[in-house]
Each structure stands twice: as C-alpha cells, then as structure tokens.
ZAVEXMI-254437 format. One record per atom (N, C-alpha, C): residue number from 0; residue in one letter; atom name; x, y, z. Coordinates in nm, 3 decimals, always signed. Each point is the difference from the previous one (the first is absolute). Layout:
residues N
{pos NUM | code A | site CA | c1 X | c2 Y | c3 Z}
...
This chain:
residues 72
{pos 0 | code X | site N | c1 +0.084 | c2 -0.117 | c3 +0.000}
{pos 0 | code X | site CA | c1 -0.084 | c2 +0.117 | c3 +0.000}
{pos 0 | code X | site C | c1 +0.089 | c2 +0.124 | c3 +0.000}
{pos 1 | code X | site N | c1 +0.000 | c2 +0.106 | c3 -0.087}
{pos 1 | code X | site CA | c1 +0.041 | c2 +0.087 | c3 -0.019}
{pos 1 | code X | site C | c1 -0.079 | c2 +0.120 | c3 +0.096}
{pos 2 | code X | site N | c1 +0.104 | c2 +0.055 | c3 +0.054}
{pos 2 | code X | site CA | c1 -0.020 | c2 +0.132 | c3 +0.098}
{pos 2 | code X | site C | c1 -0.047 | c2 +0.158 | c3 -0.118}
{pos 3 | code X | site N | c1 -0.071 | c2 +0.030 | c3 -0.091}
{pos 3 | code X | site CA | c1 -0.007 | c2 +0.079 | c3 -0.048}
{pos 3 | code X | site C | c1 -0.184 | c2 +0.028 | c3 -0.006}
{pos 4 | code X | site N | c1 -0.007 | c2 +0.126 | c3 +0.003}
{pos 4 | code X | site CA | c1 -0.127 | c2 +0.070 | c3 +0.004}
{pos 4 | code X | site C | c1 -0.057 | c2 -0.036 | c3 -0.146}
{pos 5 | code X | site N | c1 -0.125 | c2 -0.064 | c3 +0.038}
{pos 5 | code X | site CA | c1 -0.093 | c2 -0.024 | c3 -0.165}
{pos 5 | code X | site C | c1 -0.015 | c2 +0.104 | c3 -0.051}
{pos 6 | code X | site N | c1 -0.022 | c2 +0.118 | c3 +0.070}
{pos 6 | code X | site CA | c1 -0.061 | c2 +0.162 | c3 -0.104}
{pos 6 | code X | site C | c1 +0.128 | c2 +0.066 | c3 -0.006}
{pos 7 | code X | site N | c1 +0.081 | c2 +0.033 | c3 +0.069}
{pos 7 | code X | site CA | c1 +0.100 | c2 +0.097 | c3 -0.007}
{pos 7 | code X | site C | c1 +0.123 | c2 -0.057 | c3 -0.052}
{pos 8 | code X | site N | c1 -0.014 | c2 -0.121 | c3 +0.014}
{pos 8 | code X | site CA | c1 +0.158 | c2 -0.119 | c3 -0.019}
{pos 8 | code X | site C | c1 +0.107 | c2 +0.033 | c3 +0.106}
{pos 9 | code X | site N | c1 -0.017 | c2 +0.110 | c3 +0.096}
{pos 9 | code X | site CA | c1 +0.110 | c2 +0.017 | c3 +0.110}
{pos 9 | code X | site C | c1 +0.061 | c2 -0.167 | c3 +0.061}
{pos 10 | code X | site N | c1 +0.094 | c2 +0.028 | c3 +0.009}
{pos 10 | code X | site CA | c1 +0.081 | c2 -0.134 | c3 +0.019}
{pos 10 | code X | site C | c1 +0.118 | c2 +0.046 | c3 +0.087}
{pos 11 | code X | site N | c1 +0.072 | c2 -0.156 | c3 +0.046}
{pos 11 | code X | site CA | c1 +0.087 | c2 +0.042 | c3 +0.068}
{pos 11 | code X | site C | c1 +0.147 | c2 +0.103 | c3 -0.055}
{pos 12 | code X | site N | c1 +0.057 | c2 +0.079 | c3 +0.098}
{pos 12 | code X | site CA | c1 +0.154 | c2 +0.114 | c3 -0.040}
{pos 12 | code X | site C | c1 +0.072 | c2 -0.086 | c3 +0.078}
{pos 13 | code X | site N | c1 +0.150 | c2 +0.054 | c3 -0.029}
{pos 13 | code X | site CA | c1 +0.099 | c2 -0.044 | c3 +0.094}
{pos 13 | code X | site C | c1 +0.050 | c2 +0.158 | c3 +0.064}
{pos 14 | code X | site N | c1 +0.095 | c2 -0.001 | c3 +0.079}
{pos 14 | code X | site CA | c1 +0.032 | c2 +0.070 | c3 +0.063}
{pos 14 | code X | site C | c1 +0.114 | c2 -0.004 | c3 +0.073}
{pos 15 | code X | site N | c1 +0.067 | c2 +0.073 | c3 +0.124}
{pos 15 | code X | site CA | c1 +0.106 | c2 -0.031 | c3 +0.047}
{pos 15 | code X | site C | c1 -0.037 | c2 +0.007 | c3 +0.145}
{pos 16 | code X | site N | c1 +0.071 | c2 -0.051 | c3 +0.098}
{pos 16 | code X | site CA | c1 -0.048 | c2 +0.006 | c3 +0.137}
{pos 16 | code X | site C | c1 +0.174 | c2 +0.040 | c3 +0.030}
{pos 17 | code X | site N | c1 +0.013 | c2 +0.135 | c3 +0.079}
{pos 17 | code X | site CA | c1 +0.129 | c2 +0.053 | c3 +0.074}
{pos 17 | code X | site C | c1 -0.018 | c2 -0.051 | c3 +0.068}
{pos 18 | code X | site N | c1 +0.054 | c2 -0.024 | c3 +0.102}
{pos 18 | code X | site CA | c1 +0.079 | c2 -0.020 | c3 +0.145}
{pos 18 | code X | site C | c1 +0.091 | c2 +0.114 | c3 +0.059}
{pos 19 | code X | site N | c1 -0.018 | c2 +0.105 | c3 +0.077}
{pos 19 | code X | site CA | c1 +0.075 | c2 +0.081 | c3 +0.031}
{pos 19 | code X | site C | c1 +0.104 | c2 -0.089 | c3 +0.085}
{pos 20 | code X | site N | c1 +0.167 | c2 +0.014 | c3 -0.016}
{pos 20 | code X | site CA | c1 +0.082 | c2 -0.011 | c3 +0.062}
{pos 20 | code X | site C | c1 -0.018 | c2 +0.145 | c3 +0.110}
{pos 21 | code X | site N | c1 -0.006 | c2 -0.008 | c3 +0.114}
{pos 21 | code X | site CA | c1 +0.076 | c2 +0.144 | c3 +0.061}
{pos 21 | code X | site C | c1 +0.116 | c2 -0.026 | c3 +0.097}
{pos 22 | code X | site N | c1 +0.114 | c2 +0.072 | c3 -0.060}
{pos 22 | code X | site CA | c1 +0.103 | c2 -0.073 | c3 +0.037}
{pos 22 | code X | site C | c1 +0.090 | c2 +0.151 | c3 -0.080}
{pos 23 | code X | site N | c1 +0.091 | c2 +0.006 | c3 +0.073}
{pos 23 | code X | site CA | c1 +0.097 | c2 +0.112 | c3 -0.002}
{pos 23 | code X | site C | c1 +0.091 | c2 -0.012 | c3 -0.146}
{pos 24 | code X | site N | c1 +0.018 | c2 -0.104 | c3 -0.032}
{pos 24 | code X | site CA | c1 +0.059 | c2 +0.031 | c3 -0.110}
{pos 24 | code X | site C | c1 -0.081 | c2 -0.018 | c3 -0.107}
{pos 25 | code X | site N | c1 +0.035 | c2 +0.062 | c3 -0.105}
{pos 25 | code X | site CA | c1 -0.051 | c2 +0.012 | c3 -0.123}
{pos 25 | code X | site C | c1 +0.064 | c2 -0.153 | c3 -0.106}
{pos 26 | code X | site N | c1 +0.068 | c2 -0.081 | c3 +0.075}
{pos 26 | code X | site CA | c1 +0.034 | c2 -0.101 | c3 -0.116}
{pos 26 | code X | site C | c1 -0.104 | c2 -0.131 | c3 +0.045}
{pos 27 | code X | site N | c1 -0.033 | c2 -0.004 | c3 +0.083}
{pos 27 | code X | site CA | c1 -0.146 | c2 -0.107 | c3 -0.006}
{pos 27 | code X | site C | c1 -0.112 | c2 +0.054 | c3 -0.083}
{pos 28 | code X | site N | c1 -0.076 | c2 -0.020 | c3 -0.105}
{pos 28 | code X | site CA | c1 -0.103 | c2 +0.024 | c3 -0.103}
{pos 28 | code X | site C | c1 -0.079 | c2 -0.046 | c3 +0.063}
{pos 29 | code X | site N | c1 -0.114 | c2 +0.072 | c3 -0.003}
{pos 29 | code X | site CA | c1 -0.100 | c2 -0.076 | c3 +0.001}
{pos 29 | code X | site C | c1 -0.087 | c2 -0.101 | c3 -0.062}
{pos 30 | code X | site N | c1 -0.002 | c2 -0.131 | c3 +0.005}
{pos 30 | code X | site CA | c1 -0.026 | c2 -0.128 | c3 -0.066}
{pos 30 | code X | site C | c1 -0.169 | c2 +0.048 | c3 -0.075}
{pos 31 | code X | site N | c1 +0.008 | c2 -0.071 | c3 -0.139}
{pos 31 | code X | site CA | c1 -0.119 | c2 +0.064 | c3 -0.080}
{pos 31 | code X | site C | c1 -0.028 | c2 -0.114 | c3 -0.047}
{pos 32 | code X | site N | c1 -0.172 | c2 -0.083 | c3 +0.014}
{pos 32 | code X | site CA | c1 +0.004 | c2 -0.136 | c3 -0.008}
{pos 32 | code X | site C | c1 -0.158 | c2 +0.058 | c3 -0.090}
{pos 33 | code X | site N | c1 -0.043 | c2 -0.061 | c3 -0.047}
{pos 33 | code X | site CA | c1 -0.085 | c2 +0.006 | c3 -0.133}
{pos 33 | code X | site C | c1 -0.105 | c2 -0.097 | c3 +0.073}
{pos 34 | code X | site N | c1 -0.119 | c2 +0.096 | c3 -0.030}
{pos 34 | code X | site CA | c1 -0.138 | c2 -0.047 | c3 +0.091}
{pos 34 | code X | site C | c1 -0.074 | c2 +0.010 | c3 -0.093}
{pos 35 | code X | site N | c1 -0.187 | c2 -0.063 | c3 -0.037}
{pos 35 | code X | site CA | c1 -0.108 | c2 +0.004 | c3 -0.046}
{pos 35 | code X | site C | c1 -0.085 | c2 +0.083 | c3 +0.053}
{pos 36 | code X | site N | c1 -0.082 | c2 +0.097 | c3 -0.063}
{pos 36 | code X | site CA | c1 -0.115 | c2 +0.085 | c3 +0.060}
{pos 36 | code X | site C | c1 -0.108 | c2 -0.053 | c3 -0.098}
{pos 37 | code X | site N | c1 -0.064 | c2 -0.056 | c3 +0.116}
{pos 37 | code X | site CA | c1 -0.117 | c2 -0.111 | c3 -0.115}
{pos 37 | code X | site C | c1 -0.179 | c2 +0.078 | c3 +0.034}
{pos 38 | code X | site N | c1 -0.047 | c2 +0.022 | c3 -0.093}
{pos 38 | code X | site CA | c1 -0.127 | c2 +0.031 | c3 -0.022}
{pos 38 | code X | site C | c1 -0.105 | c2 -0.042 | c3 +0.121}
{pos 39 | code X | site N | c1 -0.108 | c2 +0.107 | c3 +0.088}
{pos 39 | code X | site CA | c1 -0.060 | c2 -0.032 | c3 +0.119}
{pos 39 | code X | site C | c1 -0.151 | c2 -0.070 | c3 -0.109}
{pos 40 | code X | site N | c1 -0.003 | c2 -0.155 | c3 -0.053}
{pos 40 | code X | site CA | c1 -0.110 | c2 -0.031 | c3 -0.042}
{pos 40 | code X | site C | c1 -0.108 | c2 -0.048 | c3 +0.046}
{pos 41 | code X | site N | c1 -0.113 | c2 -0.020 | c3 -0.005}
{pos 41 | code X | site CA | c1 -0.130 | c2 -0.059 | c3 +0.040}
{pos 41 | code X | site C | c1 -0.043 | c2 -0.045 | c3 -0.128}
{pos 42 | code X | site N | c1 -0.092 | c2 -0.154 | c3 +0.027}
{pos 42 | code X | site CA | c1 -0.058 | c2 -0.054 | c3 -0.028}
{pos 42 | code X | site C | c1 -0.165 | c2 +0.019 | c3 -0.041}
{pos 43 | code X | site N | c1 -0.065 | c2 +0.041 | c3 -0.096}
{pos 43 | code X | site CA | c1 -0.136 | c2 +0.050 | c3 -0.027}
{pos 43 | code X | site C | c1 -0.046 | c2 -0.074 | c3 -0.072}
{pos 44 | code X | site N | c1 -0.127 | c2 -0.010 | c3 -0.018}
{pos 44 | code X | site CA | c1 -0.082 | c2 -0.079 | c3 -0.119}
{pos 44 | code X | site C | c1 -0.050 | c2 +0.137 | c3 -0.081}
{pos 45 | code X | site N | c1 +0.003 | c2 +0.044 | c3 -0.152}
{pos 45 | code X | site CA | c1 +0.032 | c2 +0.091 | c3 -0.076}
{pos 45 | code X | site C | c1 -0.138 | c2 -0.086 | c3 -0.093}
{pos 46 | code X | site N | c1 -0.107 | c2 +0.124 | c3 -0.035}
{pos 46 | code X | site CA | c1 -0.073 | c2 -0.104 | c3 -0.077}
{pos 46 | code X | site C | c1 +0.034 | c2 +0.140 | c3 -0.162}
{pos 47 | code X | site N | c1 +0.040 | c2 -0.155 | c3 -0.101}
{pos 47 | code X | site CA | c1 +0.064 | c2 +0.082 | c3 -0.135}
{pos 47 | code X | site C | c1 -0.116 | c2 -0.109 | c3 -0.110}
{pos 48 | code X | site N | c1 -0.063 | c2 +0.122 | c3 -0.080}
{pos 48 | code X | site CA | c1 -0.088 | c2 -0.076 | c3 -0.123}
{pos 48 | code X | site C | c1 -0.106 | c2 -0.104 | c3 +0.083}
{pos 49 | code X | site N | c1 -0.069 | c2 +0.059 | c3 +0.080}
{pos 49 | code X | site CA | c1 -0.095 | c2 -0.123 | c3 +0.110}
{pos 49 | code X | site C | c1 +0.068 | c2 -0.114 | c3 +0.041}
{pos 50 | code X | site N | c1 +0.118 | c2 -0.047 | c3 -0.009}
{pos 50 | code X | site CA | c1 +0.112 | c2 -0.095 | c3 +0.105}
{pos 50 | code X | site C | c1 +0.051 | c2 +0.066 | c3 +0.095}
{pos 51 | code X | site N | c1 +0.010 | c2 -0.068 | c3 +0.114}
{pos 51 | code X | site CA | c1 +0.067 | c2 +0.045 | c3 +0.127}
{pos 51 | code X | site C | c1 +0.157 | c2 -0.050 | c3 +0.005}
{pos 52 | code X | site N | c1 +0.063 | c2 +0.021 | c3 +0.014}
{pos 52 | code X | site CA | c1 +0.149 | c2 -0.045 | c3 +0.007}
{pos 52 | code X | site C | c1 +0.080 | c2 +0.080 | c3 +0.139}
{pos 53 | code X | site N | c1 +0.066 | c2 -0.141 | c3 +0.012}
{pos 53 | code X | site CA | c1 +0.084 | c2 +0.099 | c3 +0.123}
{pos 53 | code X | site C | c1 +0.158 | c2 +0.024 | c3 -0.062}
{pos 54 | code X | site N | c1 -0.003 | c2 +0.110 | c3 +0.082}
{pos 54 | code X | site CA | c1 +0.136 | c2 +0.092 | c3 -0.067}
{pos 54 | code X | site C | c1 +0.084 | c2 +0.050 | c3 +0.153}
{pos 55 | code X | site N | c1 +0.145 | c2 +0.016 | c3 -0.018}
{pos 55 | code X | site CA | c1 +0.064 | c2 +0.070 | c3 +0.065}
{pos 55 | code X | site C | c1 +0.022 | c2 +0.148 | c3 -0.034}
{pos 56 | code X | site N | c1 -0.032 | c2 +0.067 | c3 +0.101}
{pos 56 | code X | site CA | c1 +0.003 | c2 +0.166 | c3 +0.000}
{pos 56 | code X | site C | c1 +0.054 | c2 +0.054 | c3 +0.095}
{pos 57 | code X | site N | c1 +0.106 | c2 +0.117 | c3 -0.041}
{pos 57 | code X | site CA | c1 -0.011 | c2 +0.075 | c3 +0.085}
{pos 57 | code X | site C | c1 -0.074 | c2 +0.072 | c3 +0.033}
{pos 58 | code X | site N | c1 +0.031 | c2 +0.060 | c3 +0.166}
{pos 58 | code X | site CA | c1 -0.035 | c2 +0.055 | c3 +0.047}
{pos 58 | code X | site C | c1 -0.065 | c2 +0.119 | c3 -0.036}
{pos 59 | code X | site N | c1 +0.076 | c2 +0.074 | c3 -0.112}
{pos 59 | code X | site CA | c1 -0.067 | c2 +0.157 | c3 -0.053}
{pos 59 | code X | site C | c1 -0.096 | c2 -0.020 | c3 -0.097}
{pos 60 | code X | site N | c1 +0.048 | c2 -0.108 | c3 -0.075}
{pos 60 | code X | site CA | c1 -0.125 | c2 -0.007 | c3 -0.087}
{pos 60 | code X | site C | c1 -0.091 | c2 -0.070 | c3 +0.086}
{pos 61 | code X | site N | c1 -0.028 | c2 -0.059 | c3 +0.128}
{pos 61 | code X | site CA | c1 -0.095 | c2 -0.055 | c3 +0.025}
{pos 61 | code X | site C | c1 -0.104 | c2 +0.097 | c3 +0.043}
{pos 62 | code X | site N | c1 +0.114 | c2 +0.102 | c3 +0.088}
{pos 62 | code X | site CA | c1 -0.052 | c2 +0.122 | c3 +0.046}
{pos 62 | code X | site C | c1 -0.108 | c2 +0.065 | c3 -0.083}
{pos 63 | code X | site N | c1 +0.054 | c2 -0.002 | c3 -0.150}
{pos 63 | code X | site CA | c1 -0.086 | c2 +0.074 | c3 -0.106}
{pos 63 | code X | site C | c1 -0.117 | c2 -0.059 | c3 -0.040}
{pos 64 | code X | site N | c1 +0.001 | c2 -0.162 | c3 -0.002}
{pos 64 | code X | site CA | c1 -0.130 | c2 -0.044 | c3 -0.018}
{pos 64 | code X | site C | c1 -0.092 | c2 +0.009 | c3 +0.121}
{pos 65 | code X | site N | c1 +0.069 | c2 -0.003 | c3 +0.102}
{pos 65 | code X | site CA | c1 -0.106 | c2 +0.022 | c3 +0.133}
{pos 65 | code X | site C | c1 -0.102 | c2 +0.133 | c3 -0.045}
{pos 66 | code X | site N | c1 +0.091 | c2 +0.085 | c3 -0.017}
{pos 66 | code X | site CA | c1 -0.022 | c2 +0.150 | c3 -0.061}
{pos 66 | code X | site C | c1 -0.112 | c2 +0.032 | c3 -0.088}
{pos 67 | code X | site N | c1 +0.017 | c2 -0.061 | c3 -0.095}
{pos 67 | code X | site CA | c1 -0.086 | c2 -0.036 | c3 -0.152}
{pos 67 | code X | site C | c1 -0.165 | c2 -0.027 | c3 +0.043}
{pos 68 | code X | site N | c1 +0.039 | c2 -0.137 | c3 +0.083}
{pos 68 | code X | site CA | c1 -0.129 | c2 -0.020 | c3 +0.034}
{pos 68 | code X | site C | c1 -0.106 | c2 +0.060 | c3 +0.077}
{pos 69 | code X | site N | c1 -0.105 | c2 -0.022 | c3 -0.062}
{pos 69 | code X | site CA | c1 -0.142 | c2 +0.036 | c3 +0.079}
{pos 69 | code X | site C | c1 +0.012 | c2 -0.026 | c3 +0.110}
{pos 70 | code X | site N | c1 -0.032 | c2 +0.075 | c3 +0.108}
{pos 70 | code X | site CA | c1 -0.047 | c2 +0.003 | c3 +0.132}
{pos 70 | code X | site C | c1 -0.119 | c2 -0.094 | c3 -0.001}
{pos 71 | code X | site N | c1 +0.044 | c2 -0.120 | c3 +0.083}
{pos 71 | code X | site CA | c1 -0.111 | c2 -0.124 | c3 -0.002}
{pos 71 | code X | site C | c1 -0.078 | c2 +0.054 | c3 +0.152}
C-alpha cells in the first residue's frame, strides 16, 4: 500500500534530522542523518460515479470535503 493522497497525490519527502553537538570546539559537526516526513492520511469511503470506494486522504483535502458538504 502506497502512502500517497488519492486527490492531491501528496506523498512521502525526505529530509535531514541535525543533532546539535554543543561542545566548545568547532571540529565536532554536527551529524546529519536523512529522515521521512510522511503524509497525516485517513481512511474514507469517497462515493465517485454512484460507487463508493475507499481512499486514503489527507488531512487538508479531507478538511475540504468536510467543507463542501451539506450541513446534514
């Protein structure tokens, strides 16, 4: 199963995670290790062409269909 948004396609980035050394000298670096920032998704049933299907969404677009809809 793929981590990516059905409407927006947002998917997972990479990134870097520092580690501050604090420490008096300047020849210890601070170590730079490569991390995932993965998409906050939910699970919905999405009804497309009178079929219901369930889909992974994010969060903003879910936000927006909450939005969309009629006040039940």
């Amino acid at each position: 199963m793929t981590k990516i948004c059905a409407i927006c396609g947002k998917g997972r980035k990479a990134g870097k995670r520092i580690q501050h050394h604090h420490s008096i000298q300047w020849r210890f670096k601070a170590p730079k290790t490569v991390r995932v920032f993965k998409p906050n998704l939910r699970k919905i049933d999405l009804e497309v062409e009178g079929q219901v299907i369930r889909a992974d969404v994010c969060m903003k677009c879910y936000k927006r269909l909450r939005k969309d809809q009629p006040a039940v």
